[in-house]
NULUM-871644 format. One line per 5 residues: number of its first residue (from 1); for each residue x, y, z negated of C-alpha. Coordinates in pm, 1 decimal, padded with zeros to 6 digits. Each point is the difference from the previous one (the first is absolute). Last residue first. Example, Ala and Ser with C-alpha at 12.3 -4.5 7.8 and 13.67 -1.06 7.14 Angstrom:
! residues 2
2> 01367.0,-00106.0,-00714.0  -00137.0,-00344.0,-00066.0
***
This chain:
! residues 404
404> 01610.0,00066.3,-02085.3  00037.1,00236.6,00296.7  -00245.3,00249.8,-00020.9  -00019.4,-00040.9,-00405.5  00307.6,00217.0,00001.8
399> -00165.2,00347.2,00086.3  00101.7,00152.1,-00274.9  00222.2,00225.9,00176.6  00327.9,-00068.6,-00166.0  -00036.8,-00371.7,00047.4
394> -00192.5,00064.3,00353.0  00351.2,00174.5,00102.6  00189.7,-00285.2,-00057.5  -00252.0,-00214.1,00143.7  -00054.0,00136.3,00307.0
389> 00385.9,00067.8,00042.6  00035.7,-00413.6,-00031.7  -00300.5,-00069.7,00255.1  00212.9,00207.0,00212.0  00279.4,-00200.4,-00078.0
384> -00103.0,-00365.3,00069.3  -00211.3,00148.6,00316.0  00300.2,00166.8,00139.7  00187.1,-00253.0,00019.2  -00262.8,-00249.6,00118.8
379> -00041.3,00314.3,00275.8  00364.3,-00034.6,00097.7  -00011.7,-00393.5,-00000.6  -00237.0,00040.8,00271.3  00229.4,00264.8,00154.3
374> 00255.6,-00267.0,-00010.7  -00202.0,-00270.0,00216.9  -00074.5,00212.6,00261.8  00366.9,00127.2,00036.5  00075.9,-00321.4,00036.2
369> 00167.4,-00308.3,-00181.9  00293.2,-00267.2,-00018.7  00091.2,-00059.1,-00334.3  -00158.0,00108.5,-00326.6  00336.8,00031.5,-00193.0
364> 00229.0,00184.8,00213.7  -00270.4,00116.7,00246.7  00050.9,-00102.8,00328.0  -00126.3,00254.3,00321.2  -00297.2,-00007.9,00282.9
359> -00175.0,00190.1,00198.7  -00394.2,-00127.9,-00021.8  -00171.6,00358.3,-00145.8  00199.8,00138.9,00326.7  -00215.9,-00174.5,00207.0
354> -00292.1,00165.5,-00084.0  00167.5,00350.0,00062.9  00067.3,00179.1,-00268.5  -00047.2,00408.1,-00042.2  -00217.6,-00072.1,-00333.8
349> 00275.7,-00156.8,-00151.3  00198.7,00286.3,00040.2  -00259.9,00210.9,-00125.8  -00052.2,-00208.3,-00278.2  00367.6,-00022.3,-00109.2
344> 00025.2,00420.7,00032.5  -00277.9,00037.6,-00194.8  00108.9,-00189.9,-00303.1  00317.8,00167.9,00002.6  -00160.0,00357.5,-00012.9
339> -00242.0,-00115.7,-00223.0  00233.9,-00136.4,-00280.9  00212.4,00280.3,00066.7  -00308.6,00229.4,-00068.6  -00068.2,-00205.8,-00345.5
334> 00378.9,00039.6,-00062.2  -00064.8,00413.6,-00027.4  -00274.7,-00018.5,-00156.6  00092.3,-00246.2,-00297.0  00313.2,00192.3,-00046.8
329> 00291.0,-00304.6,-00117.8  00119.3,-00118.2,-00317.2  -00233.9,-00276.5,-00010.3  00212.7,-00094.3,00283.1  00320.8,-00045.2,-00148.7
324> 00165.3,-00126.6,00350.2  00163.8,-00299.8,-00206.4  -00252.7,-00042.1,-00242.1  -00306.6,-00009.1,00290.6  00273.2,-00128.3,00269.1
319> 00021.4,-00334.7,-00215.0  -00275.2,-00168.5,00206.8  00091.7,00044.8,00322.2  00203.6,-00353.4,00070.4  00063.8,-00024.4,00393.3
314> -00077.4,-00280.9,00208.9  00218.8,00038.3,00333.3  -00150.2,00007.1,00304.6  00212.6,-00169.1,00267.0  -00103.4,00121.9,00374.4
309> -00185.7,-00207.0,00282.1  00116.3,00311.8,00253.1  00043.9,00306.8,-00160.4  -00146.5,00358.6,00080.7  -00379.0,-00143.8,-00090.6
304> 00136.2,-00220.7,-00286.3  00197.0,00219.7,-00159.3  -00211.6,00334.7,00050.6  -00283.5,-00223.4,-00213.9  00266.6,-00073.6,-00216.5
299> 00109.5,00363.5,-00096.9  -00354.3,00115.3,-00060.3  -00110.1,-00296.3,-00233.8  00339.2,00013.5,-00227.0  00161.5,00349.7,-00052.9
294> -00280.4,00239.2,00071.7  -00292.2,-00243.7,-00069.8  00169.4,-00134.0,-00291.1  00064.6,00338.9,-00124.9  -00340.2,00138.2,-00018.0
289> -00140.7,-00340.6,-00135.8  00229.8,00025.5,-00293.2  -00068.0,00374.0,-00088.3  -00359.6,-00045.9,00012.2  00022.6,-00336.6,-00233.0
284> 00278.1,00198.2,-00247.3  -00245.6,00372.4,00006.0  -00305.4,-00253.2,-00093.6  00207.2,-00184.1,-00256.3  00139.8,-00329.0,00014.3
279> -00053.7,-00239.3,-00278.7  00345.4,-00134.7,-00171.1  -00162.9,00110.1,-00342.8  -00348.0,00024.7,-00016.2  -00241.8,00253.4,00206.5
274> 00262.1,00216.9,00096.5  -00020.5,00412.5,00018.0  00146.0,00176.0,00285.8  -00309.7,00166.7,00201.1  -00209.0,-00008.3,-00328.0
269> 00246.1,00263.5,-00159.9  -00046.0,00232.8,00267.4  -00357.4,-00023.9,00018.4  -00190.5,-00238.3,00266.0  -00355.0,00120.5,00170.8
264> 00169.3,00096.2,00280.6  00284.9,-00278.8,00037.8  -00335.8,-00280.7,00021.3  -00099.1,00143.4,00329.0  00328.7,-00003.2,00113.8
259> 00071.9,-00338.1,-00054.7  -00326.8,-00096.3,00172.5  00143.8,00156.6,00312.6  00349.2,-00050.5,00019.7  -00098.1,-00408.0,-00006.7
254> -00282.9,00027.1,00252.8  00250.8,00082.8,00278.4  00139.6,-00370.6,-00059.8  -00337.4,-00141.3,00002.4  -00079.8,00124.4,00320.9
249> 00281.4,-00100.3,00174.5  -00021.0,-00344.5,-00115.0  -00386.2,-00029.0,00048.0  00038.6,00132.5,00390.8  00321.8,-00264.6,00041.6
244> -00238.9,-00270.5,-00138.2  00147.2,-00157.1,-00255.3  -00201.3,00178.4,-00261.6  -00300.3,-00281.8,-00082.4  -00242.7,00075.9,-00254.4
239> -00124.1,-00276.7,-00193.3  -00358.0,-00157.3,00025.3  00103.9,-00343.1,-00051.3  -00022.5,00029.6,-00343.7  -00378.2,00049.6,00016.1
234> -00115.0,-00372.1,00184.0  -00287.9,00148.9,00120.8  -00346.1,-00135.2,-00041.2  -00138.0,00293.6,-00235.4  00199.8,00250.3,00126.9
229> -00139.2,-00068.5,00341.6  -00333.1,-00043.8,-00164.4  00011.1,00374.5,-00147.6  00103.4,00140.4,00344.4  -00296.5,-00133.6,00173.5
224> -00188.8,00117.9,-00268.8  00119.8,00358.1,00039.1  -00042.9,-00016.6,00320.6  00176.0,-00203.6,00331.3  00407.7,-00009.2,00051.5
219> 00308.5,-00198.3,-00033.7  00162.6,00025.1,00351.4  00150.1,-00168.0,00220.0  -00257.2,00033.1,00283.1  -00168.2,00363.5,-00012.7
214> -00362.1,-00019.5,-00061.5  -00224.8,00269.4,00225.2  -00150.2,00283.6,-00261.5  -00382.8,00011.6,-00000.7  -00011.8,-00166.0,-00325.1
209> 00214.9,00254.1,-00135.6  00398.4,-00117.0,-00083.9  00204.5,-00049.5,-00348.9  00307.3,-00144.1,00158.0  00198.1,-00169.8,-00250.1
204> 00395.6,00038.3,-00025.3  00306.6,-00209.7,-00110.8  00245.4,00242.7,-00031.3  00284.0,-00028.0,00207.0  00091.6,00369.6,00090.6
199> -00100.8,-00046.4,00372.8  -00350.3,-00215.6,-00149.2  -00037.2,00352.0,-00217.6  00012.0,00232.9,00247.2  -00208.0,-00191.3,00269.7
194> -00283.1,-00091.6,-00293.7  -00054.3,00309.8,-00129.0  00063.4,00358.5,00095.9  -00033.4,-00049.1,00414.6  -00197.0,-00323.7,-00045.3
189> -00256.8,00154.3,-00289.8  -00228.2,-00191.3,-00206.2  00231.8,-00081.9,-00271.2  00129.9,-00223.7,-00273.1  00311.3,-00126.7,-00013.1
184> 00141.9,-00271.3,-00193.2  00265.9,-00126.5,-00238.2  00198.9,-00327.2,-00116.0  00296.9,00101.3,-00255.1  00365.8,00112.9,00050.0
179> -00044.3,00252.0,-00199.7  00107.0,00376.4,00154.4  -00167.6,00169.8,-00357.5  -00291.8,00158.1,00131.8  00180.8,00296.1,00155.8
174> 00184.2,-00236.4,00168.4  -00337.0,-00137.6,00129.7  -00062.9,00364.9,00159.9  00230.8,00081.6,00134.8  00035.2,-00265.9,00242.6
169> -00278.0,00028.3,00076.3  00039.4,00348.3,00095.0  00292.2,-00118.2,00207.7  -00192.5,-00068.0,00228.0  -00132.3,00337.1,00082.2
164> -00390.3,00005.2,00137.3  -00063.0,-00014.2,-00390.9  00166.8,00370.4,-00056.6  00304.7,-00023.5,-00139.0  00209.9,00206.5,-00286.3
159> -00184.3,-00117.1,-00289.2  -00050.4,00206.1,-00385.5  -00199.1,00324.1,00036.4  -00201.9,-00173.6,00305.9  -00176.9,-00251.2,-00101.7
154> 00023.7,-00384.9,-00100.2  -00164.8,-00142.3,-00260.6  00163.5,-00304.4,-00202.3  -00090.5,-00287.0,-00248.3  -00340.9,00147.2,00011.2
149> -00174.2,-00049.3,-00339.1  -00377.9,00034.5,00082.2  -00205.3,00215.9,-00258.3  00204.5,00310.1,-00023.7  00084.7,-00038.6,00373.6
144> -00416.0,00037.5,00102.3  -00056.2,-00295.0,00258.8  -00335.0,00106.3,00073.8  00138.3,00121.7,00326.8  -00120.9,00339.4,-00027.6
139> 00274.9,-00065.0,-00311.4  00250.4,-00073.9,00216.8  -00114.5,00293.7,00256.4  00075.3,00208.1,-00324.5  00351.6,-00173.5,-00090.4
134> 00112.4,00095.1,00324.8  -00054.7,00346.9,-00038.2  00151.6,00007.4,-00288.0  00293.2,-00167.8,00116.2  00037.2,00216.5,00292.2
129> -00057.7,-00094.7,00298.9  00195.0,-00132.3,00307.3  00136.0,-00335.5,-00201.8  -00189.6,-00245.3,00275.8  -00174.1,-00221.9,-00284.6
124> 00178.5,-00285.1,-00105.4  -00189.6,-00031.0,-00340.5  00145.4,-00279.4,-00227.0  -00173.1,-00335.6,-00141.0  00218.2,-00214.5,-00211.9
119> -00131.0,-00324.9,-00049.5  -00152.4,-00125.3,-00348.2  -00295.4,-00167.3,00206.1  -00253.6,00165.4,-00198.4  00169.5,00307.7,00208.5
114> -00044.4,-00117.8,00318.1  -00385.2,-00075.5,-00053.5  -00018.1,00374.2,-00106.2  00134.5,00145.5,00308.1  -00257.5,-00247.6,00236.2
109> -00308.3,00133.8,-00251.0  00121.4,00349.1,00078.0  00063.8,-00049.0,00320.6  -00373.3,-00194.3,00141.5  -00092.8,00262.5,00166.7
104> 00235.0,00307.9,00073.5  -00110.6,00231.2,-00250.6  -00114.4,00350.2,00204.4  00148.5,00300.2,00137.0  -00115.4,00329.4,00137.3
99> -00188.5,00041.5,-00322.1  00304.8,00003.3,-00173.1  00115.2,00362.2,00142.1  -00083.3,00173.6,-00281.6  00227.1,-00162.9,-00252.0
94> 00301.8,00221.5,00166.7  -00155.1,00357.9,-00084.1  00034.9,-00071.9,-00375.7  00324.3,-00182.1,-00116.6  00187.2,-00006.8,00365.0
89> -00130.8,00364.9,00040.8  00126.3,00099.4,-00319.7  00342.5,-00126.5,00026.1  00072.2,00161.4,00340.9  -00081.6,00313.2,-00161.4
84> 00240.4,-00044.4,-00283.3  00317.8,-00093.6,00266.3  -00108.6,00307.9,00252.3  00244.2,00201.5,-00172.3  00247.7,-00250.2,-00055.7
79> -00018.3,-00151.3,00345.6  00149.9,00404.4,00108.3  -00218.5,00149.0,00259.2  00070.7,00056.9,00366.8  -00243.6,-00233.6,00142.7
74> 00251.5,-00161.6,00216.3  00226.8,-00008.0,-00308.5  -00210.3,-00158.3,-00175.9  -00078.2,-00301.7,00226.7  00343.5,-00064.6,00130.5
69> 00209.3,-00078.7,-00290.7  -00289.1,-00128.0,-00177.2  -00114.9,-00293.6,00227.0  00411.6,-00107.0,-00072.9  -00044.6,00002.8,-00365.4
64> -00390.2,-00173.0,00010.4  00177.7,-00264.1,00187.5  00260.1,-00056.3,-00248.3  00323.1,00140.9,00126.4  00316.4,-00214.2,-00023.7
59> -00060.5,-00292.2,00227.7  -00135.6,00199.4,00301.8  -00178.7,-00210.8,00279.2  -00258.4,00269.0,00046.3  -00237.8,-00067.7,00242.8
54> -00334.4,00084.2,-00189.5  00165.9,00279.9,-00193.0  00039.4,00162.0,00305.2  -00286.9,-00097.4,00140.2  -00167.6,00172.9,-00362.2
49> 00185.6,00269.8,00023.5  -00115.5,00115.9,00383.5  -00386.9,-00065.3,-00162.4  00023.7,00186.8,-00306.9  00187.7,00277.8,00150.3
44> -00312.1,00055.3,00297.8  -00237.3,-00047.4,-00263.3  00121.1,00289.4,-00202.2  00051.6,00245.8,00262.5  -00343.1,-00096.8,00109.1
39> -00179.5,00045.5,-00318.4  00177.1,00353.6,-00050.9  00206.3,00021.2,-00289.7  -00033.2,00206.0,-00300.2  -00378.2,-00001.4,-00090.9
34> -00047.3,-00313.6,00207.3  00188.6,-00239.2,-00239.1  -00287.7,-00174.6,-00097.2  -00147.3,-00024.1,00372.6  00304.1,-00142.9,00112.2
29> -00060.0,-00342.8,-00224.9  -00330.3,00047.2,00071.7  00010.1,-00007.8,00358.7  00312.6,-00225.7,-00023.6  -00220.9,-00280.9,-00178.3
24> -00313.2,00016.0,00196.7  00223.3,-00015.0,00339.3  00185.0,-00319.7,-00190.8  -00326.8,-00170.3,-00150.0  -00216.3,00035.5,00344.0
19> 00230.1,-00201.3,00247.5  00113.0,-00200.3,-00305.1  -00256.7,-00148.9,-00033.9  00080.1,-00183.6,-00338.8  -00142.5,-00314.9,-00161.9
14> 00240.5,-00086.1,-00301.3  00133.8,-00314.9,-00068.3  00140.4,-00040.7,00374.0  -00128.1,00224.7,00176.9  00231.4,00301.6,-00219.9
9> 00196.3,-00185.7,-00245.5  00276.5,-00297.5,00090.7  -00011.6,-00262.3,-00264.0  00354.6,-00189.8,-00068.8  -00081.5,-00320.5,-00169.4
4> 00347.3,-00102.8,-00257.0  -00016.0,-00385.1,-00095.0  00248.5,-00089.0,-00333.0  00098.6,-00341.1,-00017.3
***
């Protein structure tokens, strides 16, 4: 059994005030880039980008994609020209700001106990930095990533939701690998930790302050609070759950997400090549969830909410990737169909009332059913061929070990 511990990062390995970190941050941050743009100008983009990179819900622009197309253009510069400069100040303005932070007591030696335990131990931090920047406050952290292997650290260059998102979660464990194997989340925030994550299904842990009132239903305490739960739980139990109609929804919009994260580090030959014979490729797995959704998940859904008690017929899909050739087809172009489709199921999940999750039909082989029920075997779908992209591409990527 393999045990993945999710660690959020700022209060809850590393001690940040973030009341003096973030003004300390844009003043020098600005201040580097005062010879061409005023301080104010510059503050005033950063901040309107970042809210609208904080409540972005898009599945095919990274976070750091959709903070661009507002922030430089605001500032009337090209990212290119500013690209170099930006890379300086995260290598050598950046570091200056540690002594606004500190180790979060008791972390490092919490971190390290995980490891001896042979779990994997991922950052969940809320992906608003850059990566270098991230990997700084890591190493303010004491937990330096050349030292500590982190199955996975989130940032902005490669997810598409802020923490307050759902489906960031989501996100997040697909990018792990989607197993079906116990996890838990570690955080100190309500708003980015624990509510999030208990709505995706995640078993959470509430890292709270002494003077912090306990919450009933909750794991919770310090570090060695959290150490003796672990201790004296029964691990396998601690599975996430995605019935819930908030964990289906978000899991579904997760999908498009991680897939096109992958797509931008893929070349053409990657997007079509098979692990072994019979094995999908990337291109076949994207192709095949595009079209079920459009012919299959879409058209029952309008079934059963036009149809009273309708019949559902099972329908074999498998055959479409010779049949349809799709390792013939453009990679962009059926990656945008993929999204389009996927959207337009979410959104019309998303517009259901809680009754509506109830409404019956018959499925030709499962029997009688809801539209609950079949958007749970949606997401099993998706997590058999997600994980089944991951790997494809990981083969070409050398990234393989991930899900051995």
């Amino acid at each position: 059994m393999t045990f993945s511990l999710l660690f959020d990062l700022d209060d809850t390995l590393l001690e940040t005030n973030l009341d003096a970190f973030l003004p300390g941050y844009f003043k020098k941050l600005a201040g580097h880039f005062a010879k061409s743009i005023a301080p104010q100008q510059f503050i005033d983009a950063l901040l309107r980008s970042t809210q609208i990179m904080y409540d972005s819900k898009s599945v095919d622009m990274t976070l750091e994609q959709v903070f661009s197309q507002h922030f430089y253009p605001a500032l009337g510069l090209p990212r290119e020209q500013m690209a170099g400069e930006l890379e300086y100040f995260y290598d050598e303005v950046f570091p200056a700001l540690q002594p606004l932070t500190r180790p979060m007591p008791g972390a490092v030696e919490m971190v390290e106990w995980a490891f001896s335990q042979g779990w994997n131990v991922a950052i969940a931090t809320d992906p608003l930095f850059p990566r270098k920047a991230i990997l700084h406050r890591l190493r303010w952290a004491g937990l330096a990533p050349e030292k500590y292997p982190f199955t996975l650290i989130s940032d902005f260059q490669s997810f598409h939701f802020a923490k307050a998102s759902v489906a960031y979660y989501p996100e997040f464990l697909a990018r792990m690998g989607w197993a079906d194997s116990p996890v838990m989340m570690v955080g100190d925030s309500m708003e980015r930790d624990v509510i999030p994550s208990q709505q995706a299904g995640l078993p959470v842990f509430w890292l709270k302050k002494d003077d912090q009132a306990a919450q009933p239903g909750i794991a919770q305490g310090g570090f060695a609070d959290l150490r003796n739960y672990l201790e004296t739980t029964d691990l396998s139990g601690l599975k996430v759950d995605y019935h819930a109609p908030s964990a289906l929804g978000a899991f579904l919009q997760a999908t498009p997400a991680v897939l096109h994260t992958v797509s931008l580090a893929m070349t053409e030959s990657q997007w079509t090549g098979r692990t072994q014979p019979g094995e999908w490729s990337f291109l076949e797995v994207l192709c095949h969830l595009r079209d079920v959704d459009a012919e299959v998940n879409l058209v029952r859904l309008d079934a059963i909410l036009n149809g009273e008690n309708p019949v559902i017929a099972a329908q074999t899909t498998d055959q479409w990737a010779e049949e349809r050739q799709y390792n013939q087809q453009n990679p962009a172009d059926e990656l945008a169909h993929f999204v389009t489709a996927r959207q337009q199921l979410v959104e019309r999940l998303a517009s259901l009332k809680e009754t509506d999750w109830q409404r019956p039909a018959r499925h030709t082989i499962f029997g009688p059913t809801t539209i609950h029920e079949l958007v749970g075997f949606m997401v099993d779908h998706d997590q058999l061929h997600i994980r089944q992209a991951l790997m494809a591409a990981a083969a070409f990527q050398g990234m393989l070990s991930l899900f051995e």
